[in-house]
ROTIKOL-672931 format. One line per field, with one value per residue (C-alpha): residue in one letter; x, y, z; residue number from 1. Coordinates in Angstrom, 2 decimals. Example, Ala and Ser with C-alpha at 12.3 -4.5 7.8 and 13.67 -1.06 7.14 Angstrom:
2
code	c(a;s)
x	c(12.30;13.67)
y	c(-4.50;-1.06)
z	c(7.80;7.14)
pos	c(1;2)
END
This chain:
255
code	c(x;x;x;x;x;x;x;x;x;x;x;x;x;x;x;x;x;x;x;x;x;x;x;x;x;x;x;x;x;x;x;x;x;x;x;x;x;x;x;x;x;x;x;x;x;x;x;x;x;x;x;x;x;x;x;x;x;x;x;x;x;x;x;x;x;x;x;x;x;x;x;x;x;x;x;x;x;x;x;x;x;x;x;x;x;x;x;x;x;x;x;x;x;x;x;x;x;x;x;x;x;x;x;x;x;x;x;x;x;x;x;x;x;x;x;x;x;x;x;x;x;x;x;x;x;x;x;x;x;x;x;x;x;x;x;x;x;x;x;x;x;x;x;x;x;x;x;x;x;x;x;x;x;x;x;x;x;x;x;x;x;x;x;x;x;x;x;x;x;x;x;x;x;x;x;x;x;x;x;x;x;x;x;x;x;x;x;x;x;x;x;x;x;x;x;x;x;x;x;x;x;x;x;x;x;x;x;x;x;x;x;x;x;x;x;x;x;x;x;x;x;x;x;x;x;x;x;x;x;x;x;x;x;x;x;x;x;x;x;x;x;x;x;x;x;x;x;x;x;x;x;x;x;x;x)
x	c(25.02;24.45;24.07;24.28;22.38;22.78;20.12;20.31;21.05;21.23;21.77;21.67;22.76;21.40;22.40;25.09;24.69;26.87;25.82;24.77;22.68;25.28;24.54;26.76;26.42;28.61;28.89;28.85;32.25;33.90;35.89;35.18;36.93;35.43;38.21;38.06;39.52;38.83;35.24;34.42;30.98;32.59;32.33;28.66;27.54;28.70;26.26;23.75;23.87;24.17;21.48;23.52;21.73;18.98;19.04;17.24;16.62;17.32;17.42;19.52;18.66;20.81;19.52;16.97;15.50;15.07;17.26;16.72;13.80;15.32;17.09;21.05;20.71;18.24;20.69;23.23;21.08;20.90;24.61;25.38;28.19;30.84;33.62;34.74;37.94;38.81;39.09;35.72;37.26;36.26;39.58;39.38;38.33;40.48;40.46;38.70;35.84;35.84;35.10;32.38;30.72;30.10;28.24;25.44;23.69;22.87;21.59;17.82;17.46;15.49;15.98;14.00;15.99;19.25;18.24;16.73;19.59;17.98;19.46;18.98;20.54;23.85;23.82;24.17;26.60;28.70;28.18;29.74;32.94;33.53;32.99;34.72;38.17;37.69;37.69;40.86;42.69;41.43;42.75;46.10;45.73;44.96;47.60;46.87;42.64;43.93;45.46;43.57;42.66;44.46;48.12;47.40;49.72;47.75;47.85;46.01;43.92;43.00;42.55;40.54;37.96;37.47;37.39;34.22;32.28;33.37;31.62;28.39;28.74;28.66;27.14;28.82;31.95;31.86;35.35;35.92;39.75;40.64;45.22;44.58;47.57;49.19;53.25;54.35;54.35;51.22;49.13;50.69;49.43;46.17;45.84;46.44;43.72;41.07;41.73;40.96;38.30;36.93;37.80;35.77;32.72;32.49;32.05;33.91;33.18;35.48;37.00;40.59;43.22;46.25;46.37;48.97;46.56;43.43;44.81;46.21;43.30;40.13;38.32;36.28;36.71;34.29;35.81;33.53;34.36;31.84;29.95;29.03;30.61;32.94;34.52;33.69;35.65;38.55;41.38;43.78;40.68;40.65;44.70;44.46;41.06;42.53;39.25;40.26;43.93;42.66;41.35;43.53;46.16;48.15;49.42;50.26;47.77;49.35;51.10)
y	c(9.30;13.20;14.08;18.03;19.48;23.02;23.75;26.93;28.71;32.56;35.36;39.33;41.94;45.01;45.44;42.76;39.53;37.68;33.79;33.76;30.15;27.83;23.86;21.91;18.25;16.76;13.23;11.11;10.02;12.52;15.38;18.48;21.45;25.03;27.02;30.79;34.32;36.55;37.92;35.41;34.32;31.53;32.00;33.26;30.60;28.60;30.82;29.81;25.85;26.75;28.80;31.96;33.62;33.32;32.47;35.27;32.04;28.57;25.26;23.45;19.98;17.87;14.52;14.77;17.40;21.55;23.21;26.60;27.54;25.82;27.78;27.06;24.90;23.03;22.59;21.71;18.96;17.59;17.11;19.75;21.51;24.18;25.85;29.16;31.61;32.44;30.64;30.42;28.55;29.55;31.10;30.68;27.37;23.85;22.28;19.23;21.67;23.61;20.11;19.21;22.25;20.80;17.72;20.52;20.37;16.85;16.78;16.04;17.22;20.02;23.09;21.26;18.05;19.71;21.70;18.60;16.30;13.46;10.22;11.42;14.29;12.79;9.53;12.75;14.18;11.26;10.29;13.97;13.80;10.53;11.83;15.01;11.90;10.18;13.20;14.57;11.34;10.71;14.09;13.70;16.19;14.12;15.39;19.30;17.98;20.43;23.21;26.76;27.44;30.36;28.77;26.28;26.99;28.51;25.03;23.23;25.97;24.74;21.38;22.27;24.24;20.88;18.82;21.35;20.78;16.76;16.70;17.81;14.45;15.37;13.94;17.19;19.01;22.76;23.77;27.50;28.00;25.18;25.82;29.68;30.48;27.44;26.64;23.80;21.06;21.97;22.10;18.44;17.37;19.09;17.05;13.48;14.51;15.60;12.23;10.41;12.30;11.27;7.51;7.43;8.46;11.97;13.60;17.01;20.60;22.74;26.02;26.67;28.81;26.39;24.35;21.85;21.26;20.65;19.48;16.68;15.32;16.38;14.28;16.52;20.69;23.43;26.89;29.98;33.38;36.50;34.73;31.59;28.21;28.43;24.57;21.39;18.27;15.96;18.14;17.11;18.48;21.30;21.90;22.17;24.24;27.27;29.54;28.41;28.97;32.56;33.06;32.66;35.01;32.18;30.64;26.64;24.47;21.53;21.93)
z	c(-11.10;-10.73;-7.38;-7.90;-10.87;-11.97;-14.93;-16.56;-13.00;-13.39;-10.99;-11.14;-8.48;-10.14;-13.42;-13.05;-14.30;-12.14;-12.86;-16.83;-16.87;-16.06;-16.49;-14.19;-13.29;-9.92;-10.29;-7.28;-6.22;-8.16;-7.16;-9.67;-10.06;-10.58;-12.49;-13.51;-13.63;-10.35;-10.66;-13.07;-10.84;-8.78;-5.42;-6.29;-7.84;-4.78;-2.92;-4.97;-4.68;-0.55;-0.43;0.81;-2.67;-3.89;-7.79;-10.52;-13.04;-13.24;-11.36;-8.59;-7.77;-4.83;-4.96;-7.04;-4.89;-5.74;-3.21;-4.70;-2.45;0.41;3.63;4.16;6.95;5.73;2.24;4.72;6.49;3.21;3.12;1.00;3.48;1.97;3.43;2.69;1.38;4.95;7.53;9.64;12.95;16.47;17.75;21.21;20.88;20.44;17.72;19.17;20.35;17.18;15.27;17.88;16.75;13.57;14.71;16.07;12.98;12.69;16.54;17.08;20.70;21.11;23.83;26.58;26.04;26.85;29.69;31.07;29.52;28.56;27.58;24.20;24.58;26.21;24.10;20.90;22.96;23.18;19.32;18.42;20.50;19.06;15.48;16.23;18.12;14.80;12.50;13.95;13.83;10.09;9.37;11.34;13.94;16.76;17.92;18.07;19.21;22.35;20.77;20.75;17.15;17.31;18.18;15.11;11.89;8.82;7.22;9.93;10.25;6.55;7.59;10.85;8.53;6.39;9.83;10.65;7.37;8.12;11.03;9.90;7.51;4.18;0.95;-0.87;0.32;-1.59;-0.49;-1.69;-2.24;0.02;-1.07;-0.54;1.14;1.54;0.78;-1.57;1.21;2.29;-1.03;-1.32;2.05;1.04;-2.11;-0.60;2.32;-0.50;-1.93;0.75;2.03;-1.48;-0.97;2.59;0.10;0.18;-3.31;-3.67;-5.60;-5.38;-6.59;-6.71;-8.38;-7.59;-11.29;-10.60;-7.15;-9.86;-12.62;-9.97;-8.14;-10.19;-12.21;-14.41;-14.38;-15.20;-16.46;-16.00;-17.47;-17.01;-15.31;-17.69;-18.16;-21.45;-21.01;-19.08;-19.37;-18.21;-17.05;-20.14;-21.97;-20.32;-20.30;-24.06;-24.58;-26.86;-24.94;-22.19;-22.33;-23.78;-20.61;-18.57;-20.69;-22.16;-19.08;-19.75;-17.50;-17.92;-14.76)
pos	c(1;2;3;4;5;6;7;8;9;10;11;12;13;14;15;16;17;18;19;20;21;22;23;24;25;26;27;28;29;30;31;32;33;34;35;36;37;38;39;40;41;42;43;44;45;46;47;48;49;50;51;52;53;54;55;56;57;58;59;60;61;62;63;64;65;66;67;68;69;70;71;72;73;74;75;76;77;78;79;80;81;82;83;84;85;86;87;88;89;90;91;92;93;94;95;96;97;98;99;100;101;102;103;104;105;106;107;108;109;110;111;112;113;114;115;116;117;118;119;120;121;122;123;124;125;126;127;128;129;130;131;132;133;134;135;136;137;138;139;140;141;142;143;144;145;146;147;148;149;150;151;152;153;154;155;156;157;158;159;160;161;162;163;164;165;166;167;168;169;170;171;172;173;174;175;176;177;178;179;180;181;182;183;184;185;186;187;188;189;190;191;192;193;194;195;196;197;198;199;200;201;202;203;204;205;206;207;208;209;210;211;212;213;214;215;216;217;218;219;220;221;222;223;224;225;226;227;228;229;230;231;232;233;234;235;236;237;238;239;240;241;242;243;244;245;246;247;248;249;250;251;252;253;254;255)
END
């Protein structure tokens, strides 16, 4: 079943057509890859399905529902939750607090129900530093919940952005360059998380430059260049697409 629909989606800054009307369909369940050259519309079409732009032409449908129109945290209510190219942690904050933050979304207490701290208000306070415990150990880093963000290595620092977006309990995890930076080891460790984030029902879109990392966990992959979508398919599909290995300069993605 579809749960993210792109129809036809289209966006211009200017004179620039960024986002030529792209179809894309995210299955639920699946984890998709976005693949493409820098500049290529990427990262601004992820913009568009999370409301950070708003589209020129075209349709997005989560769920069945238009999102187009919609505000970003009301997308993100939705479960539609992305994560970004650089890190976006609160520095001075541990890692348990920095995943608490991330339950704030799905709270229902208003202003006067915190200053007055209601039983509603504490009972949601208790349910998000349980979901923020459980997150942590899920992810392995129970045992850094303490640690300043800022003392964390870079690759938990990856892993304590997707703890964040976790927390505000996804339908939809948009994860924008999630192995940017990350060694050998780490990619690996990255992959087997993804995987299981997948497994605990979570479907995944994301948009990476590391092949072996999407040729290795993603079940379908969509290749934009100049701002359309030039392939779609399985990724040993994809590996052997003669446009698409034109487009990215001859390099073998069969990784």
């Amino acid at each position: 079943m579809s749960l993210l629909q792109l129809s036809s989606v289209a966006k211009s800054f200017g004179g620039l057509r960024a986002v030529d009307g792209v179809d894309l369909n995210v299955s639920e369940g699946n984890i998709t890859g976005l693949i493409g050259p820098n500049g290529s519309g990427k990262t601004t079409l992820f913009n568009l399905i999370t409301g950070f732009h708003r589209v020129t032409g075209g349709t997005i449908r989560f769920d069945g529902r238009e999102t187009q129109r919609l505000p970003t945290y009301r997308i993100a209510q939705m479960g539609l939750v992305r994560t970004f190219q650089k890190t976006t942690v609160f520095p001075d904050l541990s890692a348990f607090e920095n995943v608490r933050t991330g339950s704030f979304m799905r709270t229902k207490t208003g202003l006067a129900g915190s200053l007055l701290r209601t039983p509603g208000f504490i009972e949601e306070r208790i349910k998000a530093r349980n979901r923020a415990a459980e997150i942590l150990e899920f992810l392995g880093m129970a045992r850094v919940s303490h640690t300043v963000a800022r003392n964390l290595p870079y690759g938990l620092l990856r892993h304590l952005e997707i703890a964040i977006a976790l927390a505000a309990q996804p339908r939809l995890l948009l994860l924008d360059e999630p192995a940017a930076g990350l060694n050998p080891e780490e990619t690996k460790e990255l992959m087997g998380t993804l995987r299981r984030i997948r497994e605990q029902g979570t479907s995944l879109l994301l948009v990476e430059h590391d092949m072996k990392l999407v040729m290795g966990i993603c079940d379908r992959i969509a290749v934009m260049n100049q701002g359309q979508k030039i392939a779609e398919g399985a990724p040993q599909e994809i590996a052997s697409d003669p446009q698409v290995i034109r487009v990215y300069l001859g390099e073998d993605l069969d990784l």
